[in-house]
C-alpha positions in Angstrom: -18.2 -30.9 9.7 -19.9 -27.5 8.6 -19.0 -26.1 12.6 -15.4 -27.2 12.0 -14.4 -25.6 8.9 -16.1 -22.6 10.3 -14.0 -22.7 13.2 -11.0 -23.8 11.6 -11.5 -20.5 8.9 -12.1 -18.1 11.5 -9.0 -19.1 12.7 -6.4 -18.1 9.9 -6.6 -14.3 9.4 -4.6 -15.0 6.2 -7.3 -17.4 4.4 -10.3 -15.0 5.4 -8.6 -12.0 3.7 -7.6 -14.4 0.9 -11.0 -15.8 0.3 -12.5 -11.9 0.8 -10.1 -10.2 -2.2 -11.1 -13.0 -4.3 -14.7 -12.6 -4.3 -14.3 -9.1 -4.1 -12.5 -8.8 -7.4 -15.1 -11.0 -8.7 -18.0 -9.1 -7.7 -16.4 -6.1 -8.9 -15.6 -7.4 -12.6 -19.7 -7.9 -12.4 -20.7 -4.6 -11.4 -18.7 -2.8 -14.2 -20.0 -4.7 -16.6 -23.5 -3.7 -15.0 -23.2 0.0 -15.1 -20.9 -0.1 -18.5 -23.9 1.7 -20.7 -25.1 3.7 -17.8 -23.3 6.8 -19.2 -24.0 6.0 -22.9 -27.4 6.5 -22.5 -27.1 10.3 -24.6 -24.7 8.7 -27.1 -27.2 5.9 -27.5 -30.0 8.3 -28.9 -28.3 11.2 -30.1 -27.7 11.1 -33.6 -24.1 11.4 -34.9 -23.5 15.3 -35.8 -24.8 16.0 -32.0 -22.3 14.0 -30.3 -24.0 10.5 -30.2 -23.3 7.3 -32.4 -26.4 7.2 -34.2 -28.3 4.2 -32.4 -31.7 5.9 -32.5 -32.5 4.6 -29.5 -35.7 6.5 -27.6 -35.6 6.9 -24.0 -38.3 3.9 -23.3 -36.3 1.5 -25.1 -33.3 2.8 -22.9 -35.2 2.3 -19.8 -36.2 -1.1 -21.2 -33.2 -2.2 -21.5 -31.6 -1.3 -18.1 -34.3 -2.3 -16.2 -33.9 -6.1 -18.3 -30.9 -6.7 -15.8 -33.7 -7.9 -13.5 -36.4 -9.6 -15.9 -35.0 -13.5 -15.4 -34.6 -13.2 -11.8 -38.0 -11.5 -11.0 -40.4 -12.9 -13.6 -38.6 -16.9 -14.0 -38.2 -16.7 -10.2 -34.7 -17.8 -10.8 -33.2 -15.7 -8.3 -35.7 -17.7 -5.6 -34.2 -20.7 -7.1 -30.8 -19.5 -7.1 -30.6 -19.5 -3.4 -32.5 -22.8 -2.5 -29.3 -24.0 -5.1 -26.8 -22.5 -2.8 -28.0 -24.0 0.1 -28.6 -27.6 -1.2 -25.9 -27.3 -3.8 -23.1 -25.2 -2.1 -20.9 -22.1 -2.6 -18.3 -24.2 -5.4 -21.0 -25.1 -7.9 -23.0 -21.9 -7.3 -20.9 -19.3 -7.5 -18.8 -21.1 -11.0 -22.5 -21.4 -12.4 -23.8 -17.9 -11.8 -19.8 -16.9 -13.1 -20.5 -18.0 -16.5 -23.9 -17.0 -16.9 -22.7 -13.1 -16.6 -19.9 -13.9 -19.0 -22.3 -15.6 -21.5 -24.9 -12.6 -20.6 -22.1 -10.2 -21.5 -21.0 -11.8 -24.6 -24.2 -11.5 -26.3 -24.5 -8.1 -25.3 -21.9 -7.0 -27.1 -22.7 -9.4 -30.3 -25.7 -7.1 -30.2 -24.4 -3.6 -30.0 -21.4 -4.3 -32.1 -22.8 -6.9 -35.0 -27.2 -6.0 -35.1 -28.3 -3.1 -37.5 -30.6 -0.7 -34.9 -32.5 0.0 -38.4 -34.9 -3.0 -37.6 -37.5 -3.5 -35.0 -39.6 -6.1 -33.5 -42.7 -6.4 -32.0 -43.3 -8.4 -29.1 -46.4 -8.3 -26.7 -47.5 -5.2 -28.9 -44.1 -3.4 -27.6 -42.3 -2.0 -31.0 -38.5 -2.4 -30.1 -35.6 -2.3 -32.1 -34.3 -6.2 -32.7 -30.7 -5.0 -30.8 -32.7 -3.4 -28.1 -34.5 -7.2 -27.8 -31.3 -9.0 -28.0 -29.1 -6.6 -25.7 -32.1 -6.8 -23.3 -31.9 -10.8 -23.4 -28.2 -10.8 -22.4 -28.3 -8.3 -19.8 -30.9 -10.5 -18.2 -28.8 -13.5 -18.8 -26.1 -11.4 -17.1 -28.2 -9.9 -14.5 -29.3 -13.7 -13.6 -25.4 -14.5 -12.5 -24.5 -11.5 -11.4 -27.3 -11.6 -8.2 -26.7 -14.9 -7.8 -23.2 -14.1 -7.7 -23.9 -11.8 -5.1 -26.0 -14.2 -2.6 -23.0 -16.7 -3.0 -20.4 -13.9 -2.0 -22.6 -12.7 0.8 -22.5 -16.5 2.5 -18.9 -16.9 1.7 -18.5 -13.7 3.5 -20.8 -14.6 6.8 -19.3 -18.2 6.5 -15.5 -16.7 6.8 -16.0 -13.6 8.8 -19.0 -14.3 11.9 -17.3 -13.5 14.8 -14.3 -11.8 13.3 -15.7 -8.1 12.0 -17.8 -9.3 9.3 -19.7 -5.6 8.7 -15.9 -4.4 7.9 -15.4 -7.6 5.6 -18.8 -7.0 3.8 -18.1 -3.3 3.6 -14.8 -3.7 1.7 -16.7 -6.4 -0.7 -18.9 -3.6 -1.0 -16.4 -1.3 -1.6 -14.8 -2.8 -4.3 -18.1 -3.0 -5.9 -18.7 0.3 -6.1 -15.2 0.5 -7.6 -16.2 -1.7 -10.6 -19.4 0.8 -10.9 -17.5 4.2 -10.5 -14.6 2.9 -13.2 -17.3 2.3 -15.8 -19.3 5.4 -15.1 -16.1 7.5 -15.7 -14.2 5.5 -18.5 -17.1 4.2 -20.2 -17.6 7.4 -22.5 -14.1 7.9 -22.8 -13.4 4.7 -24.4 -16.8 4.9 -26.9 -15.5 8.0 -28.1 -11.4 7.3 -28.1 -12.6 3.8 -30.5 -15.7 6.0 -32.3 -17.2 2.8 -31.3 -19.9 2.3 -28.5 -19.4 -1.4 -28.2 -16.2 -1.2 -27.2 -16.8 -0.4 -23.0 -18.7 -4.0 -23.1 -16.2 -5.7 -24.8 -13.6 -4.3 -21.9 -16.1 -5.7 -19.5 -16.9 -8.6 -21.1 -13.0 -9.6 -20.9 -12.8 -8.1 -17.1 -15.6 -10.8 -16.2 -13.6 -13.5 -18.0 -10.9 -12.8 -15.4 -13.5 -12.8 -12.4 -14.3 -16.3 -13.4 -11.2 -17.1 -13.1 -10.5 -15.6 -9.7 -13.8 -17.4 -8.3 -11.9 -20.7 -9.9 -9.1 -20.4 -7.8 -11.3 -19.7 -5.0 -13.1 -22.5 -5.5 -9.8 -24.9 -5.5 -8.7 -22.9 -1.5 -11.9 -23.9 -0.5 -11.9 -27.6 -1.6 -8.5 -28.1 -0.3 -9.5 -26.3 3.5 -12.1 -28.7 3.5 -10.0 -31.8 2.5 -7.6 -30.6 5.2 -10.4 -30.6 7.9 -12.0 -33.7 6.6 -8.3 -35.6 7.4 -8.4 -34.0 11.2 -11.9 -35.0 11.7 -11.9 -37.3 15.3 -15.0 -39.2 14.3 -17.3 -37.7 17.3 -18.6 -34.8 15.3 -22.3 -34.3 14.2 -22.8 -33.1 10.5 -25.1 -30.2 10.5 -28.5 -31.1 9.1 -28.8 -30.3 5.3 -31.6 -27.5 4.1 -34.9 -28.6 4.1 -37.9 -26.3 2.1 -39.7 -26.0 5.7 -36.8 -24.2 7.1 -38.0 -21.2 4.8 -40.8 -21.0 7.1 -38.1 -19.0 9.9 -36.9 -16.8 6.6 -41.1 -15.9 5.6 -42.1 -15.4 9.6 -39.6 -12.6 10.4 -41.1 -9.5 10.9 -37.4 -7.7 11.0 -36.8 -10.2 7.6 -39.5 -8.3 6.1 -38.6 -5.1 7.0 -35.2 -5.0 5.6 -35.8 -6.7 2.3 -38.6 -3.9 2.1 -36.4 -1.2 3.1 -33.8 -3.0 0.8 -36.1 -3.0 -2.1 -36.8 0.9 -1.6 -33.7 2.2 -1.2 -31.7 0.7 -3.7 -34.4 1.8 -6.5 -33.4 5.1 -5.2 -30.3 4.9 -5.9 -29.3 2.0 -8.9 -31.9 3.2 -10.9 -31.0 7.1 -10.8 -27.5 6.0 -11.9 -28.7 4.7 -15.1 -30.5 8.2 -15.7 -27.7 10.3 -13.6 -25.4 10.9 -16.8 -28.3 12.5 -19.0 -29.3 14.6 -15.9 -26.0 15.8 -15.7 -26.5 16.5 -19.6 -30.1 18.0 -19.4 -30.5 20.3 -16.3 -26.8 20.9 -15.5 -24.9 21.0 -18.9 -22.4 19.3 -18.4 -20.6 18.1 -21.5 -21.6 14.4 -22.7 -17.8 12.5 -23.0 -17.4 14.2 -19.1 -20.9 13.8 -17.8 -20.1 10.6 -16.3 -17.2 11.9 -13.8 -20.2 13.2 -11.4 -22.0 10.8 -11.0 -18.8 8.6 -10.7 -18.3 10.2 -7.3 -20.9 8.5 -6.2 -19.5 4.8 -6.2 -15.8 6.4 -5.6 -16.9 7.7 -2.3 -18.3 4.4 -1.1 -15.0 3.3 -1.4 -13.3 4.7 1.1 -16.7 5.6 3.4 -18.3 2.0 3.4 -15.4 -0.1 5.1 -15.3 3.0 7.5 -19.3 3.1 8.4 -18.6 -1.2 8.5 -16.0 -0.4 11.5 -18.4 2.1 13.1 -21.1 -0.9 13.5 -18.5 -3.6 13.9 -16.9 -1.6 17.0 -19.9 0.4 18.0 -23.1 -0.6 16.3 -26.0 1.3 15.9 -26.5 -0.2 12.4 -30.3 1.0 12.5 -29.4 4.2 13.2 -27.1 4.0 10.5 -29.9 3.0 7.8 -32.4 5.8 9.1 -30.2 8.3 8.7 -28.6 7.0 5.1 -32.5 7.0 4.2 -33.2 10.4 5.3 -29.9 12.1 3.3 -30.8 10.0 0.1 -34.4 11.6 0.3 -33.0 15.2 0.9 -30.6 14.4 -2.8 -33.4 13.8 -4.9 -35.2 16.3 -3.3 -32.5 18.9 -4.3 -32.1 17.3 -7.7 -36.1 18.1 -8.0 -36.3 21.7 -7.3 -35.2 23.9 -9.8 -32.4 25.8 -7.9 -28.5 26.1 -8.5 -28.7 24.7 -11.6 -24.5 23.8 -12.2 -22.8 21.2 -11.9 -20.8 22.4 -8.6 -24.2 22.2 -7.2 -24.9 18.0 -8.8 -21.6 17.4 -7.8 -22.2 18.2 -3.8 -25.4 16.4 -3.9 -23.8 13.3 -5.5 -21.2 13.3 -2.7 -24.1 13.5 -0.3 -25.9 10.7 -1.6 -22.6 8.6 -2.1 -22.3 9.2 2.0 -26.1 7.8 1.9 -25.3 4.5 -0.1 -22.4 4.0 2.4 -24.6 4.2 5.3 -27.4 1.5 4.5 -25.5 -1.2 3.1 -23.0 -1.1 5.6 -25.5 -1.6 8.4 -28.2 -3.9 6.3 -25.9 -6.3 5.1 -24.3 -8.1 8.1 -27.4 -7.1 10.0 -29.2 -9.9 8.1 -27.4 -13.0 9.4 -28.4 -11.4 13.3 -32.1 -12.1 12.4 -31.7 -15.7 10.1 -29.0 -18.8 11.6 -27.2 -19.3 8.7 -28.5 -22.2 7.6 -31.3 -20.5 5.9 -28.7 -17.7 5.0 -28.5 -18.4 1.2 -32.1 -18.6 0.6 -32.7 -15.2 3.3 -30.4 -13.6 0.9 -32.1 -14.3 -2.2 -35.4 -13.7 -1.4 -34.0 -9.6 -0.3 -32.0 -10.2 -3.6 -34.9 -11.6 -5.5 -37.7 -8.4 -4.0 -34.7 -6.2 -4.8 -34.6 -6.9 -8.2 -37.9 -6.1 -8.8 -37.2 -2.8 -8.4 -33.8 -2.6 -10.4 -36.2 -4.3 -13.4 -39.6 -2.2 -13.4 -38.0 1.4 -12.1 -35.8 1.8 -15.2 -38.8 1.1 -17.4 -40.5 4.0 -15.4 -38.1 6.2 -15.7 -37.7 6.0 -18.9 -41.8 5.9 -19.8 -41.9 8.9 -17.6 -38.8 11.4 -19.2 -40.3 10.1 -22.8 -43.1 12.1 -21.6 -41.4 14.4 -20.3 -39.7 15.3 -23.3 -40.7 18.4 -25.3 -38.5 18.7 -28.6 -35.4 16.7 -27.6 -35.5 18.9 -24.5 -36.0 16.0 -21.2 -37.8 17.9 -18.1 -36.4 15.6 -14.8 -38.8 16.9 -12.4 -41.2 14.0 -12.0 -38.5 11.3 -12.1 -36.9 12.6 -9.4 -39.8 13.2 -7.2 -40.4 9.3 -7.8 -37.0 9.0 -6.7 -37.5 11.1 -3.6 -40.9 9.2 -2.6 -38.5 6.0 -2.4 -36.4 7.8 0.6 -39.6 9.0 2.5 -40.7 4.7 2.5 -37.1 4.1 3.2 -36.9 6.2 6.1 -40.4 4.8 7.5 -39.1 1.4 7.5 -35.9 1.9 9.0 -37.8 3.6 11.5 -40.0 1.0 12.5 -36.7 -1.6 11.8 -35.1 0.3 14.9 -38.5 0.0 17.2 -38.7 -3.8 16.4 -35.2 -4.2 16.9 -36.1 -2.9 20.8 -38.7 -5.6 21.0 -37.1 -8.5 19.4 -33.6 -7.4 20.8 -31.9 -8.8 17.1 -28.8 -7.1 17.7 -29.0 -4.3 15.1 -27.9 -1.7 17.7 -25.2 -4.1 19.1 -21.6 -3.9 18.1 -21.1 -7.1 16.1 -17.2 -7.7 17.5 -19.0 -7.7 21.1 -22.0 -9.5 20.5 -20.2 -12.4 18.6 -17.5 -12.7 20.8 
């Protein structure tokens, strides 16, 4: 049955791109609400007569809190879970589940920034936080839960509809969109705090955007229960139902060398680049002076020029290939940025603005070229749970980096003054693994013969 509704979807153009900007738009409502406080990070701990909303928040308990996005999935393992749950449960009762965990996630994040007093703090494990700081933390890793599980579930959807029919393009628009929801909140984010004198106010715009990306992933949902129904009716009674997911088949997921290598190169890259966005606006704030209510417009240009670059680069591998090519030399530019962004030379913001174009160019290489390379080295059936486990190794990056980074500029800071030097040498040691491992990705590729350097149009068809 599985084979026919694949066959049947693949057939109807109209239903793939359907299914696509529904899941899209989903995604998207999730990543602004992930990168809402990215830019408030200055107006979090400045007090209110230089600019900020008088939080009090240090830089550590910054870091803490954007690196809590990850803490359910990586230390409760649930983002393991979440994909054995796609593939036993399915894409319906996934994808509504991890839906209403970000909105529950993002709800109590804002009860906390809007309705707790930053005055008190809390000590747990010996950590002195501030009992908002605790209580924002726990809903961004309520949030972060559904938001990655979210994301497995869309990337399934999208190898389900789109195999044989230019899935790097389809994953590269998903993509796109994405990075749509993360540019919009970089750049309105501080606008809205200070038009409503009121930082809570971003989340609550999220907060409501998610509510509508529930509802998209609803209707999708109903399409997709319906196109089954339809195929169920045509079925001739001589088809074989595929087998259902068994825990053994994770044994073709854990003995992939090329498996390995891009969750690793996964894992490395994007803590090269998520991360830094948390930290991006205060850079642009610190080193380049760049007024606060604006210093979210450069790096803004980062996600904006995924936009239009990461469908483009999905084409290029779609029509062409070379997709491990592609994440070498994405690797190789994002280690050059933080190279730049390390040295002290040309200290404006023309100068941050040209690097953040660069590495916006980077971040459309690699996931244009890792994503839909995936399904060439696992069959789908292990898809789901392939995806978590990258998602789940991923994560551990997004949840301990943050906390770095901030530990590291608290350190670094010298009477209110934050030096970035070391934090983006940490950065650039990320790009120099990166580009190691897509290195060796492209050598295995010639011994395994996967695909990577295959056009996917020709090799499917």
């Amino acid at each position: 049955m599985v084979e026919i509704i694949q066959k049947k979807l693949n057939d109807s153009a109209g239903a793939r791109w359907t299914a696509l900007i529904i899941v899209a738009f989903t995604m998207m409502m999730g990543y602004f609400l992930t990168d809402v406080m990215s830019p408030l990070q200055d107006m979090l701990e400045q007090p209110v007569k230089e600019g900020g909303f008088g939080m009090g928040w240090t830089s550590s308990e910054y870091g803490f809190f954007s690196g809590s996005y990850g803490l359910i999935n990586v230390f409760l393992f649930m983002l393991f879970f979440g994909g054995i749950i796609l593939d036993k449960m399915g894409i319906r009762f996934t994808g509504t589940m991890s839906c209403i965990l970000m909105v529950i996630g993002a709800f109590i994040k804002f009860y906390s920034i809007q309705f707790i007093s930053p005055e008190h703090t809390l000590s747990i494990f010996g950590i002195d936080y501030k009992i908002q700081v605790w209580i924002a933390s726990l809903g961004f890793a309520i949030f972060g839960m559904g938001c990655e599980i979210c994301g497995i579930t869309v990337s399934k959807i999208l190898a389900k509809w789109f195999t044989g029919h230019g899935m790097a393009l389809a994953m590269g628009i998903q993509v796109a969109l994405a990075r749509l929801g993360t540019a919009m909140a970089l750049f309105i984010s501080p606008i809205i705090a200070h038009k409503f004198n009121n930082i809570s106010m971003p989340i609550l715009l999220g907060a409501i955007c998610l509510c509508t990306g529930l509802l998209g992933f609803i209707v999708y949902t109903v399409m997709d229960k319906k196109l089954e129904k339809s195929v169920e009716a045509e079925k001739t009674g001589n088809e074989v139902e595929e087998e259902g997911f068994k825990f053994s088949d994770l044994n073709v997921i854990f003995t992939s060398p090329g498996f390995w290598l891009i969750t690793l190169l996964c894992l490395l890259f994007y803590s090269g680049v998520f991360p830094f966005l948390k930290f991006a606006t205060k850079l642009m704030i610190a080193k380049y002076g760049v007024d606060s209510e604006f210093a979210g417009v450069i790096p803004a240009v980062l996600p904006f020029g995924t936009i239009f670059l990461t469908p483009i680069f999905g084409i290029i591998y779609d029509r062409i290939g070379k997709g491990a090519t592609l994440m070498i030399i994405g690797s190789l530019m994002m280690t050059l940025v933080h190279i730049c962004f390390a040295l002290p030379i040309l200290n404006t913001g023309a100068f941050a603005l040209i690097l953040m174009i660069v590495l916006g160019i980077a971040f459309s290489l690699v996931p244009s070229a890792m994503w839909p390379s995936v399904p060439k080295i696992i069959p789908m059936k292990q898809l789901g749970s392939a995806y978590a486990i990258i998602f789940y190794i991923q994560n551990i990056g997004l949840t301990l980096v943050p906390m770095l980074i901030g530990n590291v500029l608290q350190a670094n800071t010298v009477n209110g003054k934050m030096d970035f030097t070391s934090t983006m040498w940490i950065f650039a040691s990320f790009g120099v693994v990166a580009v190691i491992l897509a290195t060796f990705l492209r050598i295995l590729d010639g011994k395994k013969h996967y695909g990577l350097q295959q056009a996917n149009i020709k090799k499917e068809k």
